[in-house]
Backbone and ligand atoms as CSV (ligand in chain L), in Angstrom:
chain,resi,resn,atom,element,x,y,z
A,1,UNK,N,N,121.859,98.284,66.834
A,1,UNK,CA,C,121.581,98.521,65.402
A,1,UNK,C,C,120.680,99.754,65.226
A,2,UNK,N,N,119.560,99.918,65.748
A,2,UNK,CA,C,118.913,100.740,65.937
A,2,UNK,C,C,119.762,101.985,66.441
A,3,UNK,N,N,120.050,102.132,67.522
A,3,UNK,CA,C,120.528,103.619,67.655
A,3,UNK,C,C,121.700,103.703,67.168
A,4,UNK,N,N,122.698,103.052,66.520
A,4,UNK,CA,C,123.867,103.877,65.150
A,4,UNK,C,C,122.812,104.249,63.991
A,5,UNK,N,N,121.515,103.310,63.720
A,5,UNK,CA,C,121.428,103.561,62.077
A,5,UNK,C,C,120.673,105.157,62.346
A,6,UNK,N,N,120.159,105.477,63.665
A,6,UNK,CA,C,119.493,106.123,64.050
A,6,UNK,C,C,120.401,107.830,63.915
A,7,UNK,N,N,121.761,107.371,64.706
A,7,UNK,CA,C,122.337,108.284,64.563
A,7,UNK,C,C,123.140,108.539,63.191
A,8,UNK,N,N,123.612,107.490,62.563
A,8,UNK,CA,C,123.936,107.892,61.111
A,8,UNK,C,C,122.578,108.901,60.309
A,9,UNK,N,N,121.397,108.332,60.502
A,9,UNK,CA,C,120.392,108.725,59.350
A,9,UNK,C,C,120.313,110.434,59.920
A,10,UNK,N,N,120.914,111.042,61.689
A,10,UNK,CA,C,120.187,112.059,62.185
A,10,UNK,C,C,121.393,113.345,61.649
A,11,UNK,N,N,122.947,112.788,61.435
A,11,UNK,CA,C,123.877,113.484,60.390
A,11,UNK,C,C,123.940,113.517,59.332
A,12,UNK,N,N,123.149,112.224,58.905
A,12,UNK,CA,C,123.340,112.393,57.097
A,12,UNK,C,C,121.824,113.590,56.895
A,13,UNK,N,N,121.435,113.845,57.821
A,13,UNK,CA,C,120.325,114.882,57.342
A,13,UNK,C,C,121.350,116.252,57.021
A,14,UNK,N,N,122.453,116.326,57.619
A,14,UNK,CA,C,122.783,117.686,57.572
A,14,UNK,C,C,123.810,117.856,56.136
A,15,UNK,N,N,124.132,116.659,55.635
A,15,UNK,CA,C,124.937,116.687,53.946
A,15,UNK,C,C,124.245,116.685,53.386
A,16,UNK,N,N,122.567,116.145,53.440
A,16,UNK,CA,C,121.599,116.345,52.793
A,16,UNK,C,C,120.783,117.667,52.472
A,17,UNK,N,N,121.287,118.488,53.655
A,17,UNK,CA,C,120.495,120.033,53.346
A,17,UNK,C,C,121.656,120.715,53.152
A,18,UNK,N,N,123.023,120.572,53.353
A,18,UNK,CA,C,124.289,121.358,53.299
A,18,UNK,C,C,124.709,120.930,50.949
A,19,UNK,N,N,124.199,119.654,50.979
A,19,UNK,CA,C,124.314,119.573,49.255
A,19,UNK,C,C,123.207,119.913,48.308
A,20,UNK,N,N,122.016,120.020,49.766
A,20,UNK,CA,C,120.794,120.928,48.930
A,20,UNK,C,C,121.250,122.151,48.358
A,21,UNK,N,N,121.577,122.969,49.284
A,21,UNK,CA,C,122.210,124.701,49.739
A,21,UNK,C,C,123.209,124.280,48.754
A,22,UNK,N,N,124.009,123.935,48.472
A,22,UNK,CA,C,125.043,124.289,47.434
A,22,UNK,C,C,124.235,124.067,45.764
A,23,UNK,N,N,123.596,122.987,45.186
A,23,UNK,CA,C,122.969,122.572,44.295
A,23,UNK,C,C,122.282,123.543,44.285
A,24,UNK,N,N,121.624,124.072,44.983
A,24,UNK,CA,C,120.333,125.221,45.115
A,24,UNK,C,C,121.206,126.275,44.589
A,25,UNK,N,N,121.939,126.640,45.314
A,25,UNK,CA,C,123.138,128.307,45.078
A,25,UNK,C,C,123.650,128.328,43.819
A,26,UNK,N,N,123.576,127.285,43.088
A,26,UNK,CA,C,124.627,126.623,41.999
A,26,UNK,C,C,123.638,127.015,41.012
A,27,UNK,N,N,122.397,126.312,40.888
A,27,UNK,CA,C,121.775,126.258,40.221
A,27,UNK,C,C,120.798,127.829,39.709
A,28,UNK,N,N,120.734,128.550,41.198
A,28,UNK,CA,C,120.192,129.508,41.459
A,28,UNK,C,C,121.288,130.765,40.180
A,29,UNK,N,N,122.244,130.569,40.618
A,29,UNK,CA,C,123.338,131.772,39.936
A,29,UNK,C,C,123.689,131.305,38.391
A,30,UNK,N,N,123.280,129.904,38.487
A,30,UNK,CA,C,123.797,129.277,37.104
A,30,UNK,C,C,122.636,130.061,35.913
A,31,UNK,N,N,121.666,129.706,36.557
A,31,UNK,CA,C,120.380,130.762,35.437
A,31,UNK,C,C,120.046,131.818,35.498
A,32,UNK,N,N,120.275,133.122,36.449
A,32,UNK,CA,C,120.146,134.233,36.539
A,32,UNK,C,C,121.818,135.064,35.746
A,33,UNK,N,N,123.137,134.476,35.692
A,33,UNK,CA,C,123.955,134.473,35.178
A,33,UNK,C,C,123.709,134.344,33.899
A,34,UNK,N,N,122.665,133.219,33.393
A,34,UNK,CA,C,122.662,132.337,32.202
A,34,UNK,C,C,123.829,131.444,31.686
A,35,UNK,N,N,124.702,130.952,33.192
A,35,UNK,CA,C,126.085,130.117,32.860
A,35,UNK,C,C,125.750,129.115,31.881
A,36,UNK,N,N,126.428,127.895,31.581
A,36,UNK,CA,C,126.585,126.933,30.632
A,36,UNK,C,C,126.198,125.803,31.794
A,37,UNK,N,N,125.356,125.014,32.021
A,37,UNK,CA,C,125.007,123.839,32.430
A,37,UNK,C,C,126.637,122.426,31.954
A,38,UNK,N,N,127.134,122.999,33.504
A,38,UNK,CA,C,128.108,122.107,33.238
A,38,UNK,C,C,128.291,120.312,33.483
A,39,UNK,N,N,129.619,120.032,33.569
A,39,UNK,CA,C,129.580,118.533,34.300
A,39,UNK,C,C,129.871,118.747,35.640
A,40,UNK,N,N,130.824,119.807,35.948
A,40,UNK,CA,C,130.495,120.001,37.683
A,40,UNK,C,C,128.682,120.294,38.054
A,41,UNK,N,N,128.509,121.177,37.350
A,41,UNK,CA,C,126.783,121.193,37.732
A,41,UNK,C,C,126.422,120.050,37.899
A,42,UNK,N,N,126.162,118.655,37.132
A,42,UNK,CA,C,126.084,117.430,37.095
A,42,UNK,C,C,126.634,116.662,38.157
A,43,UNK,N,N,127.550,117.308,38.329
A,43,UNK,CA,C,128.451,116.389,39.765
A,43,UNK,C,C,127.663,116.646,40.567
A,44,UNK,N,N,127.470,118.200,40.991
A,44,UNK,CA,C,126.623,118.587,42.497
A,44,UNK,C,C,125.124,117.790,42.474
A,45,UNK,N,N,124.663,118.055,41.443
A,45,UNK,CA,C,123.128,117.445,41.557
A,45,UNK,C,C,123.472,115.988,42.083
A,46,UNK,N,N,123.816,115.521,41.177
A,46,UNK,CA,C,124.079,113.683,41.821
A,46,UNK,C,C,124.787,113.662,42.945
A,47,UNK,N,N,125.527,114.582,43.398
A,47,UNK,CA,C,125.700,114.185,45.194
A,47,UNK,C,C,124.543,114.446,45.934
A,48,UNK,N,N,123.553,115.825,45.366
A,48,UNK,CA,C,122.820,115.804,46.397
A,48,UNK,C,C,121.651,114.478,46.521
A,49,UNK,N,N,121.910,113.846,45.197
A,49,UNK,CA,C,120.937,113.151,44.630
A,49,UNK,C,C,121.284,111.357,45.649
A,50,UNK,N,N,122.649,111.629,45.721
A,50,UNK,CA,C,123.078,110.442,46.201
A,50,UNK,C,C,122.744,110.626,47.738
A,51,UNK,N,N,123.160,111.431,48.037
A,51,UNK,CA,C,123.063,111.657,49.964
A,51,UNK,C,C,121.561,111.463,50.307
A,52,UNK,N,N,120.665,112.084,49.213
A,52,UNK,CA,C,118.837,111.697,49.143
A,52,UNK,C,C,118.823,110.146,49.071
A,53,UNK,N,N,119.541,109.460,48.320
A,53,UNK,CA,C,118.757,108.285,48.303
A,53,UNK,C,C,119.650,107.182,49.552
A,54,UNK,N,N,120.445,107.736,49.640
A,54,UNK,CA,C,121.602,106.929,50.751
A,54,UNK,C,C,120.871,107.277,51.869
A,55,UNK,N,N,119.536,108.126,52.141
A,55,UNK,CA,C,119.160,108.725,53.423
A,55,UNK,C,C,117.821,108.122,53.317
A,56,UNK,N,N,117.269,107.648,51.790
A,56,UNK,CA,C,116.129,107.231,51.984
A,56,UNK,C,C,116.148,105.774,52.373
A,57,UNK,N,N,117.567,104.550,52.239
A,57,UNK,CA,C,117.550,103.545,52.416
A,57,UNK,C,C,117.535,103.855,53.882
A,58,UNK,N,N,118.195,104.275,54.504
A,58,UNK,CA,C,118.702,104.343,55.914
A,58,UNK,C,C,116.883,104.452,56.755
A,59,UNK,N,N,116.441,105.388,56.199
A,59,UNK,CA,C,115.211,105.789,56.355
A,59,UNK,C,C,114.403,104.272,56.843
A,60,UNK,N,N,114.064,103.714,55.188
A,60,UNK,CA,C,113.522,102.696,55.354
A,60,UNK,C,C,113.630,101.787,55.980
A,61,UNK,N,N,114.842,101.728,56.491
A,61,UNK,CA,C,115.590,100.136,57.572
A,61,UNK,C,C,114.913,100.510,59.010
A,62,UNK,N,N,115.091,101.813,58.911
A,62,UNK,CA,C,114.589,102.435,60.467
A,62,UNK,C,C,113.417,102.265,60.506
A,63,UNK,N,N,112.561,102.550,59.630
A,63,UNK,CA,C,111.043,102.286,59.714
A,63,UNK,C,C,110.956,101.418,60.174
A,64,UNK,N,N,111.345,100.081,59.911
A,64,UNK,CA,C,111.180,98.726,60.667
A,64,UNK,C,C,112.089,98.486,61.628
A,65,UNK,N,N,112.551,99.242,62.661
A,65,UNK,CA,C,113.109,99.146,63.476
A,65,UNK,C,C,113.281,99.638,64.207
A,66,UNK,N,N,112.388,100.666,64.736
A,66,UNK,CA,C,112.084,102.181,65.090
A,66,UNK,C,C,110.795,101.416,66.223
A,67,UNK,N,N,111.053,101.460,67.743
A,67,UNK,CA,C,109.772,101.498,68.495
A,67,UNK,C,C,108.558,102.506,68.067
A,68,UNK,N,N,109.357,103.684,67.670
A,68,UNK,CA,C,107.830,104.135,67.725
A,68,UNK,C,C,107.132,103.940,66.491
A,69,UNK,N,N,107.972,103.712,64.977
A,69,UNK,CA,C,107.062,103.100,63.956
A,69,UNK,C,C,106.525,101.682,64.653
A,70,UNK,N,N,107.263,100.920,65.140
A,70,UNK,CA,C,106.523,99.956,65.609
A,70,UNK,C,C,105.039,99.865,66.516
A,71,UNK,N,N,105.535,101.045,67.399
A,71,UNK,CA,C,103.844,101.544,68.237
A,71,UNK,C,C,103.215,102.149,67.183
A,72,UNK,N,N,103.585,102.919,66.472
A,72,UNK,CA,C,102.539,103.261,65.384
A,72,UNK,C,C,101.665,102.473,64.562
A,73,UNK,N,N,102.254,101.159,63.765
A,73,UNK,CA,C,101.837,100.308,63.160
A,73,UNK,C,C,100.932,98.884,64.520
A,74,UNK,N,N,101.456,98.869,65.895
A,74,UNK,CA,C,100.532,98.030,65.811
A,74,UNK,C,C,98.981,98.696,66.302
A,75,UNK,N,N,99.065,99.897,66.428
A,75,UNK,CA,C,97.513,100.260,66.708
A,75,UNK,C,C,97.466,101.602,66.120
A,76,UNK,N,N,97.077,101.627,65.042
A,76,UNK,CA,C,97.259,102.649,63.844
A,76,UNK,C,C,95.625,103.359,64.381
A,77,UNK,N,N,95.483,102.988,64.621
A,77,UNK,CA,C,93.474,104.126,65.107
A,77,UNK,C,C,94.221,104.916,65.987
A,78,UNK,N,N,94.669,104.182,67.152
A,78,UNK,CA,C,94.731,105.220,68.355
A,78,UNK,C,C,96.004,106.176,67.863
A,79,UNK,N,N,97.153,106.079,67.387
A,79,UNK,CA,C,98.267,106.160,66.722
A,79,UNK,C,C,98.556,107.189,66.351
A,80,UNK,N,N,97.217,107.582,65.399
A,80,UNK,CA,C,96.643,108.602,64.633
A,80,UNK,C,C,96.240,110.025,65.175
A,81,UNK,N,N,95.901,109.543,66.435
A,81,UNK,CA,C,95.383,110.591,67.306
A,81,UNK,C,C,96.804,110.860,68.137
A,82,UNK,N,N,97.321,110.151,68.406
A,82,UNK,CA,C,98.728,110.557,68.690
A,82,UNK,C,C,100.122,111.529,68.169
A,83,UNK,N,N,100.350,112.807,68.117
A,83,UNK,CA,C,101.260,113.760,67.320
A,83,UNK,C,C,102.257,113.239,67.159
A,84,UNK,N,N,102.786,112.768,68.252
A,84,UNK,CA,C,104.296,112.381,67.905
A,84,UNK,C,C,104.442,110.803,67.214
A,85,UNK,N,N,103.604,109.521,67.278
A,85,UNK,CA,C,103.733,108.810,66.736
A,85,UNK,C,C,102.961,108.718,65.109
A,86,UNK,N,N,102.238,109.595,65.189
A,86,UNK,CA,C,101.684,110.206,63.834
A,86,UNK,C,C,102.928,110.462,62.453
A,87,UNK,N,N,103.470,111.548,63.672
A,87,UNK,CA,C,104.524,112.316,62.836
A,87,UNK,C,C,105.441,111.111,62.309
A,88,UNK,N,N,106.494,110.107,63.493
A,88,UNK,CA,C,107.245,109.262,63.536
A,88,UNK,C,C,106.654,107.989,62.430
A,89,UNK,N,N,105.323,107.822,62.364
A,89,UNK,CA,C,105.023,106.504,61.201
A,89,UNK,C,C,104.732,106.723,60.240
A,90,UNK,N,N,104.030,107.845,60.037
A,90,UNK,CA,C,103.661,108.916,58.972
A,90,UNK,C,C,103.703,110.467,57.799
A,91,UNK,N,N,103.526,111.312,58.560
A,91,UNK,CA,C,104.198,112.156,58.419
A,91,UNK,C,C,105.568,112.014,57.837
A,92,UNK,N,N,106.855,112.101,58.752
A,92,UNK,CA,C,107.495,112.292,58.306
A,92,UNK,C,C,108.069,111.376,57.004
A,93,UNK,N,N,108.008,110.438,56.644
A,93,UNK,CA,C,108.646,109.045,55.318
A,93,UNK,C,C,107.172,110.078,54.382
A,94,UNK,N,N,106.100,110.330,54.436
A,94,UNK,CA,C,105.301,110.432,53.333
A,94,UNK,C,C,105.893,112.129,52.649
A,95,UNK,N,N,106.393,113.465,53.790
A,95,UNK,CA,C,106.556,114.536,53.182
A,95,UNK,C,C,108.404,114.274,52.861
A,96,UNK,N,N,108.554,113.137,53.222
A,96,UNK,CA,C,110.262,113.071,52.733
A,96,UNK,C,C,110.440,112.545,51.206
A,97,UNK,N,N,109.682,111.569,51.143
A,97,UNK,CA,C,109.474,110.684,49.789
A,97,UNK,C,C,109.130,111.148,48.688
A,98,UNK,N,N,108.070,112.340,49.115
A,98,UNK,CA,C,107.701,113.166,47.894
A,98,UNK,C,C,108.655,113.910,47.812
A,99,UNK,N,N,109.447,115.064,48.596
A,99,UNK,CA,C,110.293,115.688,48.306
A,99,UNK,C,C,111.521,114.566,47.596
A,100,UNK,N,N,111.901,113.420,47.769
A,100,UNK,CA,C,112.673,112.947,47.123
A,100,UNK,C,C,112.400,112.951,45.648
A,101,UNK,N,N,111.380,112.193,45.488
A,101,UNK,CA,C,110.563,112.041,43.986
A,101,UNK,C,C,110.860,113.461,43.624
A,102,UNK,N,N,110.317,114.529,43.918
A,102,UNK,CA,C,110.451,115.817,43.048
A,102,UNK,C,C,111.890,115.830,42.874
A,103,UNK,N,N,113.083,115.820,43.701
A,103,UNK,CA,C,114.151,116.280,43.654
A,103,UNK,C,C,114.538,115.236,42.443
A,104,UNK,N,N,114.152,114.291,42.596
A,104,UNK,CA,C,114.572,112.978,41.327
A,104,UNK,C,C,114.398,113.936,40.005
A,105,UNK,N,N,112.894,113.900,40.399
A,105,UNK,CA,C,112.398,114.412,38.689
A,105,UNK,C,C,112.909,115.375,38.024
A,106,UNK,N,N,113.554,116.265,39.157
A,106,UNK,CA,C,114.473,117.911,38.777
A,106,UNK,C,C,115.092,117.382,38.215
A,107,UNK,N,N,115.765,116.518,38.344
A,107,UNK,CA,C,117.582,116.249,38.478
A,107,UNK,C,C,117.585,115.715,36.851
A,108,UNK,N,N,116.531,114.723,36.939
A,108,UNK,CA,C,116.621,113.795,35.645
A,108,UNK,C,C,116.173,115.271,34.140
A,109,UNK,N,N,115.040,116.046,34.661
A,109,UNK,CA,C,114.623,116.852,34.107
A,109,UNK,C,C,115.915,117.936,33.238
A,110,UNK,N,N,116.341,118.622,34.518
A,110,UNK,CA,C,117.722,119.478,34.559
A,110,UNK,C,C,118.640,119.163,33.291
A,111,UNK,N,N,119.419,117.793,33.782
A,111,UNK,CA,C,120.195,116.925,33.179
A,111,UNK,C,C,119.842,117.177,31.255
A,112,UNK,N,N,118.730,116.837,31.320
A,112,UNK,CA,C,118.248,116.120,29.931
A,112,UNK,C,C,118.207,117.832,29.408
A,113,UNK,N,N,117.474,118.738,29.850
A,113,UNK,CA,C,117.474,120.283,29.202
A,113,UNK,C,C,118.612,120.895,29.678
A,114,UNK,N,N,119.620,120.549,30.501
A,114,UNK,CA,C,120.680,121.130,30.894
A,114,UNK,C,C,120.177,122.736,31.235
A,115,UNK,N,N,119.338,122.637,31.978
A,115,UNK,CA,C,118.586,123.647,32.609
A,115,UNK,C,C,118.896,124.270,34.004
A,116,UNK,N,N,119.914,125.102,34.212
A,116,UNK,CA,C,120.369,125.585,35.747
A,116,UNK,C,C,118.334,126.143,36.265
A,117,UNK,N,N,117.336,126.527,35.999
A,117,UNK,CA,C,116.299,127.200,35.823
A,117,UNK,C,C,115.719,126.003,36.932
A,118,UNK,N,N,114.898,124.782,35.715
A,118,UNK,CA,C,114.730,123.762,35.995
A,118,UNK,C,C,115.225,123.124,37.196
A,119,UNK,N,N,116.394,122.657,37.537
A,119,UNK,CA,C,117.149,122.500,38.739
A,119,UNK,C,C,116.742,123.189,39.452
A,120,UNK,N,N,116.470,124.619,39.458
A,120,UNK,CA,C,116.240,125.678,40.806
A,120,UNK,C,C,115.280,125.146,41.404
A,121,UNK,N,N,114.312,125.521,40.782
A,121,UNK,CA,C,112.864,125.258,40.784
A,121,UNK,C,C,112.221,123.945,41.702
A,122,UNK,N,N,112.735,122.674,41.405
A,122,UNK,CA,C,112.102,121.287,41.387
A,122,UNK,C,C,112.970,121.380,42.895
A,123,UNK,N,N,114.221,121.566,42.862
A,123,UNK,CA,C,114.834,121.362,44.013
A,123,UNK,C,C,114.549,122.230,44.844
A,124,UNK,N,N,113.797,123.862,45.007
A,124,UNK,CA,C,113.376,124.703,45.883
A,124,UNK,C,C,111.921,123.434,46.424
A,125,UNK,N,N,111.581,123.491,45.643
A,125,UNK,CA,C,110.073,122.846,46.070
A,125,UNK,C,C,110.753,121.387,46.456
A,126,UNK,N,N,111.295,120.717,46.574
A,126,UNK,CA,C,111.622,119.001,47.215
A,126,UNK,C,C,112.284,119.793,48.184
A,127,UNK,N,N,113.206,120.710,48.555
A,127,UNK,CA,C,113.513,121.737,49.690
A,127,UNK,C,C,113.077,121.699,50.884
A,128,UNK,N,N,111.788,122.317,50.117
A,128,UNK,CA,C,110.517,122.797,51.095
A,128,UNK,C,C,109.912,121.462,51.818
A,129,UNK,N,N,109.638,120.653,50.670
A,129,UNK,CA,C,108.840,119.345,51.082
A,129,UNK,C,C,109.306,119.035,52.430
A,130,UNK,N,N,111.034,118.947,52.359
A,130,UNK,CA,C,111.736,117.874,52.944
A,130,UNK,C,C,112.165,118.655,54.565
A,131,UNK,N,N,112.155,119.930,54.406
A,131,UNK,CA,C,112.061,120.977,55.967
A,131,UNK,C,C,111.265,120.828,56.314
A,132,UNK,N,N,109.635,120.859,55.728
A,132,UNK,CA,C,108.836,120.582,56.462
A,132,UNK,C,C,108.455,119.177,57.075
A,133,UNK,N,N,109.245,118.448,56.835
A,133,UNK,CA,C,109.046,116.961,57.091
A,133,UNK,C,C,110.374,116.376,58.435
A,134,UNK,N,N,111.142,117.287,59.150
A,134,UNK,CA,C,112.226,117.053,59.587
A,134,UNK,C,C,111.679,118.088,60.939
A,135,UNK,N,N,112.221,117.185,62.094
A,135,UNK,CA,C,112.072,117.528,62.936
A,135,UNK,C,C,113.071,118.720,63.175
A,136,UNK,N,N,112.996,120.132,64.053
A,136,UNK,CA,C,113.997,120.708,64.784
A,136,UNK,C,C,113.496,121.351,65.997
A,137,UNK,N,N,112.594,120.679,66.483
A,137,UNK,CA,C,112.814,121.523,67.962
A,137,UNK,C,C,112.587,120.054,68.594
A,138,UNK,N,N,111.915,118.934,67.710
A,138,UNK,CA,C,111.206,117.913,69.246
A,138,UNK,C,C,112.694,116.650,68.786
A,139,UNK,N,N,113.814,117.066,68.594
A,139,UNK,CA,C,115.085,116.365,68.382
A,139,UNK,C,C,116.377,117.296,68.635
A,140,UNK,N,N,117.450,116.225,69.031
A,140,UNK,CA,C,118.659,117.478,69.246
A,140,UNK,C,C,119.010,117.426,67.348
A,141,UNK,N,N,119.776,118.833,66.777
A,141,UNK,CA,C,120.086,119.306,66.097
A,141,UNK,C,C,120.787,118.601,65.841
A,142,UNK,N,N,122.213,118.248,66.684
A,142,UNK,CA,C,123.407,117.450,66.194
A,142,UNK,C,C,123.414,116.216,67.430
A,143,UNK,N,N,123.165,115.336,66.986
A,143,UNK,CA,C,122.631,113.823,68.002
A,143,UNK,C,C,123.691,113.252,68.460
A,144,UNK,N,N,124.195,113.550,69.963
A,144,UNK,CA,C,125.676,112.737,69.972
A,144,UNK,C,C,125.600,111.479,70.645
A,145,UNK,N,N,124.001,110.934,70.067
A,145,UNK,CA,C,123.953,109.090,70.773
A,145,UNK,C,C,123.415,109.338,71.919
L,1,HEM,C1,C,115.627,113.652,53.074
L,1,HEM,C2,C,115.384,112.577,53.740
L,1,HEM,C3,C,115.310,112.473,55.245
L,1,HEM,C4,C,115.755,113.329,56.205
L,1,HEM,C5,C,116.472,114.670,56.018
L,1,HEM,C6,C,115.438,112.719,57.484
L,1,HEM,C7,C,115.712,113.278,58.720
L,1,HEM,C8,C,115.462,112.675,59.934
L,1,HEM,C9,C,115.825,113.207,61.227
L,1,HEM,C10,C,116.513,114.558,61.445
L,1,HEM,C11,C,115.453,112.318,62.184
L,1,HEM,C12,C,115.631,112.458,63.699
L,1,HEM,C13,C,116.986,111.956,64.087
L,1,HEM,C14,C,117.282,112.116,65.560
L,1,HEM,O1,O,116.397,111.884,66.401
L,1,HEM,O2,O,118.434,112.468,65.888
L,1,HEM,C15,C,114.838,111.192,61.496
L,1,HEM,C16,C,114.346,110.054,62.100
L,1,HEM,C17,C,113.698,109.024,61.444
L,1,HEM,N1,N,113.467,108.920,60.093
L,1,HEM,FE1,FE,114.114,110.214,58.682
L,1,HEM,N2,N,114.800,111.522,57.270
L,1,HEM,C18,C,114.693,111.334,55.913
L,1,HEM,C19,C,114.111,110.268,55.259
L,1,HEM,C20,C,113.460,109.219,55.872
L,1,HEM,C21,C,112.756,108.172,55.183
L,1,HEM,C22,C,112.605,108.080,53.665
L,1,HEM,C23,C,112.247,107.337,56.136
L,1,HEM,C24,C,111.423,106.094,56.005
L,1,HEM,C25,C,110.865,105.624,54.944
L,1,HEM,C26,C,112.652,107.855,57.415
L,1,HEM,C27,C,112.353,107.287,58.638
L,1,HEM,C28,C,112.769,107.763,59.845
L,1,HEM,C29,C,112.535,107.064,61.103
L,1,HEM,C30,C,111.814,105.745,61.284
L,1,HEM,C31,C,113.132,107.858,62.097
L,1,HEM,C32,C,113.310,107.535,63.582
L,1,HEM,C33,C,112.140,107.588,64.468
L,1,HEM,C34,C,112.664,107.184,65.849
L,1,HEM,O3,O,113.124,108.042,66.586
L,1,HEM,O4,O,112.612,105.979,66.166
L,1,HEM,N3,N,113.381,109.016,57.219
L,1,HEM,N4,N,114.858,111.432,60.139
């Protein structure tokens, strides 16, 4: 259970930054253009919006099922002083979550002002959050189990 949900959650990272990059590009040309805030615009946001939250359940199951959240949580002092189980109990779910929340708030924001601008913006910064919160050198890139 653990290493499929492990390897599902380590590909769905890459529809998650591959529907960022399009939403981002979309949104980016949609307001420097000054296009019309469409329902395809609407489509892209809510996929990227969906692959975010389909990644945050996956997320959460792993938390509790994850040795090293588990070494993390049962001795959280020493834990702390530890980088990699730091990162693994901490770190990473706290700079992912916020980048989710922002990307939420874009989306809902966007939507309601039909704002390609808005969209840029909220989703550059949940972007950022969410790269800096993702491993790429202390994990393989593409995880084949
Ligand atoms: C945008 C959202 C997220 C992305 C892009 C992401 C990305 C990743 C990546 C790339 C890995 C490493 C996979 C591998 O080793 O092949 C990972 C592992 C993990 N993630 Fe996430 N993640 C996200 C959200 C979350 C959330 C919300 C949680 C928990 C609340 C979470 C908990 C974990 C855990 C527990 C691990 C595994 C640690 C272990 O190796 O046992 N992730 N994540």
């Amino acid at each position: 259970m653990y290493s499929i949900l492990l390897l599902i959650h380590s590909w769905l990272r890459w529809a998650v930054l591959i529907a960022a990059a399009i939403a981002l590009f979309r949104s980016f040309t949609g307001w420097q253009k000054k296009l019309p805030f469409t329902d395809a615009d609407k489509r892209m946001n809510a996929i990227f919006m969906g692959f975010l939250h389909l990644q945050l359940v996956l997320g959460l199951v792993l938390y509790f099922v994850s040795p090293l959240t588990a070494g993390f949580m049962q001795n959280m002092g020493t834990a702390m002083k530890d980088k990699n189980l730091r990162f693994w109990g901490l770190e990473h779910q706290t700079g992912v979550i916020i980048g989710i929340v922002v990307a939420q708030i874009g989306s809902i924001k966007a939507k309601k002002q039909g704002s390609h601008k808005t969209a840029f913006i909220w989703f550059a910064i949940a972007l950022g959050l969410i790269l800096m919160s993702i491993p790429f050198a202390s994990r393989p890139l593409f995880n084949f189990g």
